[in-house]
C-alpha positions in Angstrom: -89.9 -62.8 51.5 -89.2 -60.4 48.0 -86.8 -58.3 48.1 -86.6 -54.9 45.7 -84.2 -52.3 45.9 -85.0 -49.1 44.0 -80.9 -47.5 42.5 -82.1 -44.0 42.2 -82.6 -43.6 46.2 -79.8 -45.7 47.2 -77.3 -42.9 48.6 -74.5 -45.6 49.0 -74.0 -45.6 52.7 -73.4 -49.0 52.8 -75.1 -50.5 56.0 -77.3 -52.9 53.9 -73.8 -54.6 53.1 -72.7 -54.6 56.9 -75.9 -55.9 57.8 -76.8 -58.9 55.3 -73.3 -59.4 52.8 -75.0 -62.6 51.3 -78.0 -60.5 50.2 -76.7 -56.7 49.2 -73.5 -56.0 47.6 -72.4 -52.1 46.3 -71.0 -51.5 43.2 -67.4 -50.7 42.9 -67.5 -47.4 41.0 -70.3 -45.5 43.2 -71.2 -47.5 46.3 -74.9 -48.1 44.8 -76.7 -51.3 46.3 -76.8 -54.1 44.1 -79.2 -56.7 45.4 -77.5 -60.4 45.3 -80.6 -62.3 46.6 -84.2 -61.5 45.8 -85.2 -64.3 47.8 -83.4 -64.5 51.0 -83.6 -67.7 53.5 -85.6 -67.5 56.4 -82.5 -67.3 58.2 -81.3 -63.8 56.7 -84.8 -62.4 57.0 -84.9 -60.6 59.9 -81.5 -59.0 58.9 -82.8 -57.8 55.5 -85.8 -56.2 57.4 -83.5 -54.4 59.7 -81.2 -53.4 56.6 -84.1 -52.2 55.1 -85.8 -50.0 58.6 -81.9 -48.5 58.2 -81.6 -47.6 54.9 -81.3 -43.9 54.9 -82.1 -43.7 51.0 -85.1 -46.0 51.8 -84.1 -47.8 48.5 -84.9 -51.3 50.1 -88.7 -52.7 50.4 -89.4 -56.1 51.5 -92.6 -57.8 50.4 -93.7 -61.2 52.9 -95.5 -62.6 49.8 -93.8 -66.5 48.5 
């Protein structure tokens, strides 16, 4: 699993952080996702897809590819 995260949709609501703290993070000054791990373990990844079915920016896109 590949993680992206595009900044310009994220509207800083935060649930990616609630959801998966060891993968998104938001910065301090505006609340915008900042993406910690690309590269998730198989254990986090059905939590990233539902952080990123959630998102209401749609700013998160998960790729299955190595």
């Amino acid at each position: 699993m590949k993680v992206t995260v595009d900044e310009g949709k994220c509207c800083g609501a935060g649930t990616c952080v609630m959801l998966a703290p060891d993968v998104f993070d938001q910065r301090d000054d505006d609340g915008i996702v900042i993406l910690l791990d690309e590269r998730p373990g198989e254990a986090l990844h059905g939590v990233v897809r539902e952080a990123a079915s959630v998102c209401p920016g749609v700013a998160i896109s998960v790729s299955e590819e190595g």
